[in-house]
MIDOSE-1310 file (N, C-alpha, C; in nm, 2 decimals, decimal comma, always signed):
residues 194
xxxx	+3,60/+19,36/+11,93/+3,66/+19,23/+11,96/+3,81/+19,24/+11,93; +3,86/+19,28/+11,80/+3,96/+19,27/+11,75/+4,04/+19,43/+11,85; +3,99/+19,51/+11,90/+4,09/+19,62/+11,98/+4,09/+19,54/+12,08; +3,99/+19,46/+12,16/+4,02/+19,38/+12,31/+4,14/+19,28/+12,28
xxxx	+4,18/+19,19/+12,16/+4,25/+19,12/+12,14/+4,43/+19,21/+12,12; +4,40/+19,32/+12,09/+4,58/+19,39/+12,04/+4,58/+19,43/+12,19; +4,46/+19,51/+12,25/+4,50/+19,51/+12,39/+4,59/+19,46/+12,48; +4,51/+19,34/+12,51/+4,58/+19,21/+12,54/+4,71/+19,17/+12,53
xxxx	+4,69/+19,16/+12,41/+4,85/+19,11/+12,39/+4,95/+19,20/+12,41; +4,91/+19,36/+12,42/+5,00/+19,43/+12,45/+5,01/+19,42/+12,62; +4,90/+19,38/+12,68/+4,92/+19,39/+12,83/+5,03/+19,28/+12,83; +5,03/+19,19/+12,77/+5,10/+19,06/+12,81/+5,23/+19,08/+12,80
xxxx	+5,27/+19,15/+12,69/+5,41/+19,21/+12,61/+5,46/+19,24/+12,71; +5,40/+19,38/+12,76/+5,45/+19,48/+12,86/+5,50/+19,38/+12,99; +5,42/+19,31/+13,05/+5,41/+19,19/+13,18/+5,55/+19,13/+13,13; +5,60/+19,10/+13,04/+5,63/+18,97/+13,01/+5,84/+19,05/+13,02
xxxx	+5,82/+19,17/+12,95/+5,94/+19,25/+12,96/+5,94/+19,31/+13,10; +5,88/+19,37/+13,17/+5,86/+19,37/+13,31/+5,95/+19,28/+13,40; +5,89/+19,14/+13,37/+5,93/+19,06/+13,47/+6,10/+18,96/+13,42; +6,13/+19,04/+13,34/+6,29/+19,03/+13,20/+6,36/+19,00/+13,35
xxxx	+6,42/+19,16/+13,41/+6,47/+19,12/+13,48/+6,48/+19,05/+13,61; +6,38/+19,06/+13,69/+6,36/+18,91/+13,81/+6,39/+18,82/+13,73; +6,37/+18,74/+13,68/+6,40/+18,59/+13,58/+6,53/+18,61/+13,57; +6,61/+18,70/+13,50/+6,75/+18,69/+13,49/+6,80/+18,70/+13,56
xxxx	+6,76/+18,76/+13,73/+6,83/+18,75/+13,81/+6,85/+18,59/+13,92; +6,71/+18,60/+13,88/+6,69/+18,49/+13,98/+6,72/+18,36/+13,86; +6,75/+18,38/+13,77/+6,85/+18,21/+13,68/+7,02/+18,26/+13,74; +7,06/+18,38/+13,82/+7,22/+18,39/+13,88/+7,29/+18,50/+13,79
xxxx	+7,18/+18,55/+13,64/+7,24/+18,67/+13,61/+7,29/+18,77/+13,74; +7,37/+18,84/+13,70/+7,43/+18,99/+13,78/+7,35/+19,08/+13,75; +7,27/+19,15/+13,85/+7,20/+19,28/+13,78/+7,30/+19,43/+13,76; +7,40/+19,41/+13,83/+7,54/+19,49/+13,78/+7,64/+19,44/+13,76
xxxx	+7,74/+19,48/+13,64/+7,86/+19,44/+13,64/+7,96/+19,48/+13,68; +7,96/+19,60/+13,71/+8,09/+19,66/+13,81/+8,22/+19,64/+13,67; +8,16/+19,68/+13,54/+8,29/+19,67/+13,48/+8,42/+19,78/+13,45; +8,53/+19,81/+13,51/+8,63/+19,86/+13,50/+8,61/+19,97/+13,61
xxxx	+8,72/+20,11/+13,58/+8,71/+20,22/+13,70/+8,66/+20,33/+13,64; +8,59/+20,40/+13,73/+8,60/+20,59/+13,66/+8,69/+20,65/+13,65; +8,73/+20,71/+13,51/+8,79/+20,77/+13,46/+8,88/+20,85/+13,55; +8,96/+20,88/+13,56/+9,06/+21,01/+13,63/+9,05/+21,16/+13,50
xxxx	+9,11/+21,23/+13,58/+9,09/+21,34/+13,49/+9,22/+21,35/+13,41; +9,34/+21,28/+13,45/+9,47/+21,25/+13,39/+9,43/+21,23/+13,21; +9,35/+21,07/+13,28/+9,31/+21,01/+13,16/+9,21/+21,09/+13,06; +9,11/+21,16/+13,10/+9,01/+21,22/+12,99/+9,08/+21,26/+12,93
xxxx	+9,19/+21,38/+12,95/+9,28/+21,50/+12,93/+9,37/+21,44/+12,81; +9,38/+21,29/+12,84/+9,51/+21,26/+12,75/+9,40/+21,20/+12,62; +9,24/+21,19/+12,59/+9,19/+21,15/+12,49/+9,13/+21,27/+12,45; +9,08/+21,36/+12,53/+9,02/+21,48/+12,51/+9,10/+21,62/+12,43
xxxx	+9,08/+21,55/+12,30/+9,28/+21,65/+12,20/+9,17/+21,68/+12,07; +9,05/+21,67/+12,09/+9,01/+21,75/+11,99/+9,09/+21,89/+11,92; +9,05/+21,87/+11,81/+9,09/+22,02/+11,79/+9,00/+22,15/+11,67; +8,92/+22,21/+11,70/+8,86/+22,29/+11,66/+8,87/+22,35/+11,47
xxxx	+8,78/+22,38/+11,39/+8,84/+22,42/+11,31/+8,89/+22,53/+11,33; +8,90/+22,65/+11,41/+8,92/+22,77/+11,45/+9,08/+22,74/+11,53; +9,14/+22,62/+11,52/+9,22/+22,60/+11,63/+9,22/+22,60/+11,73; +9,11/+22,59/+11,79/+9,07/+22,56/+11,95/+9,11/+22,41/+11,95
xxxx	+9,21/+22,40/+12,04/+9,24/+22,28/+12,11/+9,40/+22,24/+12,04; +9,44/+22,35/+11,96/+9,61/+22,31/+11,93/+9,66/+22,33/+12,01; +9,77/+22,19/+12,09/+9,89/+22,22/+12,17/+9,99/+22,32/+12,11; +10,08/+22,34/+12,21/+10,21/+22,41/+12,21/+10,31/+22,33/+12,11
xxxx	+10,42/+22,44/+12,04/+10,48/+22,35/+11,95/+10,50/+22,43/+11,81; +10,58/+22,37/+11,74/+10,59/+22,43/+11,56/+10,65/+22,33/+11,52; +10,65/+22,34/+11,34/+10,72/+22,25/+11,28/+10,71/+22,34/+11,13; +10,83/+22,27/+11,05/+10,89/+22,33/+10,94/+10,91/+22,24/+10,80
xxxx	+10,84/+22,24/+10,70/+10,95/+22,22/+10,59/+10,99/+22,10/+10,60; +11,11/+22,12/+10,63/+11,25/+22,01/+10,62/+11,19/+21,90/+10,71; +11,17/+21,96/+10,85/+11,15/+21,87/+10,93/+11,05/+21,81/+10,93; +10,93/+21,82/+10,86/+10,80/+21,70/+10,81/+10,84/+21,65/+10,75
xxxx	+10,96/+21,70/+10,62/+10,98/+21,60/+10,52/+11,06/+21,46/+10,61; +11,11/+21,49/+10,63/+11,23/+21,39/+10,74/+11,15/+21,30/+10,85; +11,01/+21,38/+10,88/+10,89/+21,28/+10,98/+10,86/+21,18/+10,84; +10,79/+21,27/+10,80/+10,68/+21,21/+10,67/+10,79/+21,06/+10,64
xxxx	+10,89/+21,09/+10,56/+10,95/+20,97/+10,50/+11,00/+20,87/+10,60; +11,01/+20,88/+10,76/+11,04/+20,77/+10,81/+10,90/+20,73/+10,88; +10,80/+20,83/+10,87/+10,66/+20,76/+10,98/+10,56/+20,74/+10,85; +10,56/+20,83/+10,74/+10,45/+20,84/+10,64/+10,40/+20,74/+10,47
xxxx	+10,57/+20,79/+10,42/+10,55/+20,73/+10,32/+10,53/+20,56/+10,29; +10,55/+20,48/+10,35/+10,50/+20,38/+10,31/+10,40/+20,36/+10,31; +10,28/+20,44/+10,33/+10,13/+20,41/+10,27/+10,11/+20,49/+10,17; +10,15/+20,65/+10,22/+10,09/+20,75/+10,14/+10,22/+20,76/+10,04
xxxx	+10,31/+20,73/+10,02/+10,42/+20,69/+9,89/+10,55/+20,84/+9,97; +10,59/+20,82/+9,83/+10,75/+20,90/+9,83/+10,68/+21,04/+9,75; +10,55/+21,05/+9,69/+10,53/+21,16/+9,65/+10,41/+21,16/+9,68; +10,37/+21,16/+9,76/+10,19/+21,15/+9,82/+10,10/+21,12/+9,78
xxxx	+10,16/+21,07/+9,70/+10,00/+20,97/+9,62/+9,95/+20,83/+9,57; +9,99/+20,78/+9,70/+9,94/+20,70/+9,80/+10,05/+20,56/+9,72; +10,06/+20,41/+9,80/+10,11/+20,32/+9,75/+9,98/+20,18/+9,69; +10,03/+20,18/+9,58/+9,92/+20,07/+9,49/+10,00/+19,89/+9,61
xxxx	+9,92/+19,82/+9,62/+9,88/+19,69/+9,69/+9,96/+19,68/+9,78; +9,91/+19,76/+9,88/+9,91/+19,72/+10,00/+9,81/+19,64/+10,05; +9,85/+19,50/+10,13/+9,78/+19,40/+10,18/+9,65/+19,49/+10,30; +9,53/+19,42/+10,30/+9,45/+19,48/+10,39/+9,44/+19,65/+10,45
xxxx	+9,47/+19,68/+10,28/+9,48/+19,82/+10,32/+9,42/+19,91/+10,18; +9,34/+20,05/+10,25/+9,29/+20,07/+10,09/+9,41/+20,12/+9,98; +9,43/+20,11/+9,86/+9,55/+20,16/+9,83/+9,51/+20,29/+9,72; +9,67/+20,36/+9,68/+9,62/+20,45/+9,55/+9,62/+20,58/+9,58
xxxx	+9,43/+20,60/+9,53/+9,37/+20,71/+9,49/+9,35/+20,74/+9,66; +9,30/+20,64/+9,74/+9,26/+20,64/+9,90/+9,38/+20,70/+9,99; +9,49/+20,68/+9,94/+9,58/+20,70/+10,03/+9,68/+20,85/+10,03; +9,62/+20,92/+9,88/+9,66/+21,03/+9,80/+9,68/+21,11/+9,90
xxxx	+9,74/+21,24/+9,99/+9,72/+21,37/+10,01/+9,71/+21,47/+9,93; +9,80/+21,50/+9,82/+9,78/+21,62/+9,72/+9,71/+21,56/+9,59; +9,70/+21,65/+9,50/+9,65/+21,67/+9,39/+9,49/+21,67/+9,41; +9,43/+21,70/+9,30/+9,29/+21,66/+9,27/+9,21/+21,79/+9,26
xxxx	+9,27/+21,90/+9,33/+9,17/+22,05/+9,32/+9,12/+22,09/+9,16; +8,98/+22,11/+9,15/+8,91/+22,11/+9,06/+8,87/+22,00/+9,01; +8,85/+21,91/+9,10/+8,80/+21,80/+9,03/+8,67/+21,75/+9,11; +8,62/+21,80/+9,22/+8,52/+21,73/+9,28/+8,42/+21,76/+9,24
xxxx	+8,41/+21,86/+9,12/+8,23/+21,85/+9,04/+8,25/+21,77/+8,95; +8,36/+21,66/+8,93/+8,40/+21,61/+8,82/+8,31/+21,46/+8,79; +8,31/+21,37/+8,71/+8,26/+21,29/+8,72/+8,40/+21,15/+8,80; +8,46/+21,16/+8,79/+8,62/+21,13/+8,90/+8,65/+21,20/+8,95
xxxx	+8,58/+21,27/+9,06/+8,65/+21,35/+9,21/+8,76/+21,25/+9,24; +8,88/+21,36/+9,31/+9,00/+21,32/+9,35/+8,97/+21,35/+9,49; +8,93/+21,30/+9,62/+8,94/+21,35/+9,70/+9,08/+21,34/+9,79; +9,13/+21,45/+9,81/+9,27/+21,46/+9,92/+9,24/+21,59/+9,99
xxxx	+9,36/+21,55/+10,08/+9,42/+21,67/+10,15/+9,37/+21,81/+10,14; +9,46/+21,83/+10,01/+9,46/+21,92/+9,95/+9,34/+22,02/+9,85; +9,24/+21,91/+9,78/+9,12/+21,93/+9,70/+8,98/+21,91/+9,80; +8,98/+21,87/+9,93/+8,89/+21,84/+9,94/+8,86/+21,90/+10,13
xxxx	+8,97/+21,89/+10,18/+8,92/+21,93/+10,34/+8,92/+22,11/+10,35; +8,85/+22,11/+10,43/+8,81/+22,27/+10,44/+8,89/+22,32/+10,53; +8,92/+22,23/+10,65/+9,03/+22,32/+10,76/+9,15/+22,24/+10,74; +9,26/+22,34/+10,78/+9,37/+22,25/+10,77/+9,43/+22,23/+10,93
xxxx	+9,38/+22,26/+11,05/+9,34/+22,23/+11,15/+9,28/+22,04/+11,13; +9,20/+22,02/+11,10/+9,15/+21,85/+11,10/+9,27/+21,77/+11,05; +9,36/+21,84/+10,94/+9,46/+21,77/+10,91/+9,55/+21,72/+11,08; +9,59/+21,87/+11,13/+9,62/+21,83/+11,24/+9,54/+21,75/+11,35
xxxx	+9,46/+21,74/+11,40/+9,41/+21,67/+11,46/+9,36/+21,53/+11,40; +9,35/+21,48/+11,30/+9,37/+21,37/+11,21/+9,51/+21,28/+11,22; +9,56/+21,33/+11,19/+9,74/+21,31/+11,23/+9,77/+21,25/+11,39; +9,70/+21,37/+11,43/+9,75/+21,34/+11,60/+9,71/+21,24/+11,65
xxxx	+9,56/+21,20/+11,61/+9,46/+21,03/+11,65/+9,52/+20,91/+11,60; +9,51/+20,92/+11,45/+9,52/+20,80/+11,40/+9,67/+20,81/+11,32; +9,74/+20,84/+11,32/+9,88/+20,82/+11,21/+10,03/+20,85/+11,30; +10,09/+20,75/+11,27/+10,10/+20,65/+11,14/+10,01/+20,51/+11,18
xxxx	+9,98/+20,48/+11,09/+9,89/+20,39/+11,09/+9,93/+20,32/+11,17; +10,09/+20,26/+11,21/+10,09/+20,14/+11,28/+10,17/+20,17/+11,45; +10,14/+20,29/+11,42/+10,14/+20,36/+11,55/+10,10/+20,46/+11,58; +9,93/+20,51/+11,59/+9,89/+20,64/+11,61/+9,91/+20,69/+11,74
xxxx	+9,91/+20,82/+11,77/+9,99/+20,89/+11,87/+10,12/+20,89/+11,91; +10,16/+20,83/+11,82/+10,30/+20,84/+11,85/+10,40/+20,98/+11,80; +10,34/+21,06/+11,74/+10,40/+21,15/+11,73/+10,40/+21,26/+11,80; +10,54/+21,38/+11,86/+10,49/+21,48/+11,87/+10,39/+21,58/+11,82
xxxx	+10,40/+21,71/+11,94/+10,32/+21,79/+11,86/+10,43/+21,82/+11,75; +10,54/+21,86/+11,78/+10,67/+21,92/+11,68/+10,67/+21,84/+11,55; +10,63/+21,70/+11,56/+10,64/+21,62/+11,47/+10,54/+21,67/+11,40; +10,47/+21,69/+11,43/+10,32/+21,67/+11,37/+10,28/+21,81/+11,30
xxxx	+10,32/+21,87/+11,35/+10,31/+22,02/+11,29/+10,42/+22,04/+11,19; +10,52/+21,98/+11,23/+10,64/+21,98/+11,09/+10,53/+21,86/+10,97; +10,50/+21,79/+10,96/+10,46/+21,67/+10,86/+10,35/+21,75/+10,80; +10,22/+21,79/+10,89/+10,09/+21,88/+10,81/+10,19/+22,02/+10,72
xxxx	+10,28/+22,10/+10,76/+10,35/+22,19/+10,70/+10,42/+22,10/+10,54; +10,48/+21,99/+10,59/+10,49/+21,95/+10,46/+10,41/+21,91/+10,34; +10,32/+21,83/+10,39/+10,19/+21,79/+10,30/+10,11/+21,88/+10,26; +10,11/+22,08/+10,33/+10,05/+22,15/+10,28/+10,15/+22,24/+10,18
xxxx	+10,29/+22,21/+10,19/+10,38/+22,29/+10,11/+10,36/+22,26/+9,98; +10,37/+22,09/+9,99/+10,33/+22,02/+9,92/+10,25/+21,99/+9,80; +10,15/+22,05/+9,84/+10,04/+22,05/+9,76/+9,98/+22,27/+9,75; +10,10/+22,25/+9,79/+10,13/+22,44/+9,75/+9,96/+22,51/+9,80
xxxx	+10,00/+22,49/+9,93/+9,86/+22,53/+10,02/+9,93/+22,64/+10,11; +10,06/+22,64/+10,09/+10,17/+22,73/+10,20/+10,27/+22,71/+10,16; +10,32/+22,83/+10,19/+10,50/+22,82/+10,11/+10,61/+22,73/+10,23; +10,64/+22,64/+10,14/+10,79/+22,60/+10,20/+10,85/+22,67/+10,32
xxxx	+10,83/+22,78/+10,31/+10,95/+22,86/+10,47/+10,81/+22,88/+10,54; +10,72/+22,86/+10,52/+10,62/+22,90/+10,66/+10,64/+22,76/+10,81; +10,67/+22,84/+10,86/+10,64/+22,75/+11,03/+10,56/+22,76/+11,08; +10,45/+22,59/+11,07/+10,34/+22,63/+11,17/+10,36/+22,60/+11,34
xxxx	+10,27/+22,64/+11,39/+10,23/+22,65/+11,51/+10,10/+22,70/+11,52; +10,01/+22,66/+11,65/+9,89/+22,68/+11,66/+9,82/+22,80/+11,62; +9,88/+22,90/+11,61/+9,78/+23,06/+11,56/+9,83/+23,06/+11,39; +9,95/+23,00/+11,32/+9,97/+22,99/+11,17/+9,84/+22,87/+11,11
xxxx	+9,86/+22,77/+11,17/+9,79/+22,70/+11,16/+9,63/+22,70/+11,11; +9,60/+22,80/+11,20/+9,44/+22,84/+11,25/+9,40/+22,89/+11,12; +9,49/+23,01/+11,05/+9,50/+23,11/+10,97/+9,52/+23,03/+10,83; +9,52/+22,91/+10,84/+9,54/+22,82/+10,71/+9,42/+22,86/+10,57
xxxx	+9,40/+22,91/+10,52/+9,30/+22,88/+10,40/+9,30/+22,80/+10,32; +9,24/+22,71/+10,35/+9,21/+22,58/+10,23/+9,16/+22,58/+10,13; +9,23/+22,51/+10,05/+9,11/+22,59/+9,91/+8,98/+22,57/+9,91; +8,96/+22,39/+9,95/+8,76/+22,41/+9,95/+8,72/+22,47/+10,11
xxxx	+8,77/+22,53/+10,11/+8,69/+22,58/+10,27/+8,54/+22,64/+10,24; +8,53/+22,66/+10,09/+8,41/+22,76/+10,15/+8,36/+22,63/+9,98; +8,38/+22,49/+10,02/+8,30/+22,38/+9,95/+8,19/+22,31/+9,99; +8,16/+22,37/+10,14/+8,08/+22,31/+10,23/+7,96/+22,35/+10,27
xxxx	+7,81/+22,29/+10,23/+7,73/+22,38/+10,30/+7,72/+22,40/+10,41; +7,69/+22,48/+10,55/+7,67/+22,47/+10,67/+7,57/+22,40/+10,68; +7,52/+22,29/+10,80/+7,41/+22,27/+10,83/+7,34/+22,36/+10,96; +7,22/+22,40/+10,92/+7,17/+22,49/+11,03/+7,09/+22,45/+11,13
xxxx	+7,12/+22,32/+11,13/+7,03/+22,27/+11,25/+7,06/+22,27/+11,36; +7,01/+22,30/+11,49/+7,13/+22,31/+11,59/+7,17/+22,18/+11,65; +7,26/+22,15/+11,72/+7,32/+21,97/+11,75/+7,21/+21,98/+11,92; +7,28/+21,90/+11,91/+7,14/+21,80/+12,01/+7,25/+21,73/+12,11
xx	+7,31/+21,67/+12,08/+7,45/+21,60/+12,18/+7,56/+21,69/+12,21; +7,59/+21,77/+12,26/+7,73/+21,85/+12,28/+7,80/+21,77/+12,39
């Protein structure tokens, strides 16, 4: 008695979602919206900037030293500070230890991990491509690649991940060794969405 009754109600369920859409259409719902256009390939090309840890997907371009410092302090430091470790109260914004790039290496088995830049990312490739999406905060993409490869060169001199006179560009870049690079376990599971 009681499996004829879950039955049931499941037939009814099923009937009742079934008939969802006729009812919404026929109360003047749209059964399509026709919202916006397909993509152009212009446009994929200009969001599709991934960039690889291997350096698969670095544009053309270099930057130096001097000239990140001179990006960094007119596009950077008002969050992340005048010495990269980060500005305390900023309104609606995290501040500090959040906003740090250098310092912190040897600290993440610690009971106060520092996480930055410098102690904590494994490629220095994501730095670039991190950069390129979202910074400066109140204008992401706005910078060149030249820009942008000079500023990561600084923030890595910086935190003495590369010397001062190195110029990156996409193949220096690639060649970066980070210190926690090898702080990561791999996951072996194979991805499912590519």
């Amino acid at each position: 008695m009681c499996i004829r009754l879950v039955d049931r109600a499941l037939a009814l369920l099923l009937a009742a979602f079934a008939a969802a859409p006729a009812c919404a259409h026929a109360q003047g719902y749209p059964s399509n919206f026709d919202f916006g256009a397909p993509a152009s390939a212009q446009e994929i090309a200009a969001v599709a900037i991934a960039v690889a840890p291997d350096g698969g997907g670095l544009p053309t371009g270099s930057g130096d030293y001097a000239r990140g410092k001179q990006v960094y302090e007119t596009a950077c430091a008002a969050c992340h500070g005048a010495d990269l470790r980060g500005v305390v109260g900023l309104p609606n914004m995290p501040a500090g230890p959040a906003l740090r790039l250098t310092g912190g290496r040897g600290t993440l088995n610690t009971a106060n991990p520092l996480m930055t830049v410098e102690s904590y990312w494994p490629y220095a490739t994501t730095l670039f491509d991190y950069v390129r999406r979202a910074m400066p905060f109140q204008a992401p993409g706005s910078l060149s690649a030249d820009e942008i490869y000079a500023v990561v060169a600084y923030i890595l001199a910086e935190g003495k991940v590369i010397d001062k006179t190195t110029v990156l560009d996409a193949q220096r870049l690639a060649r970066v060794q980070m210190p926690n690079r090898d702080g990561f376990i791999p996951d072996p599971r194979p991805e499912r969405f590519k």
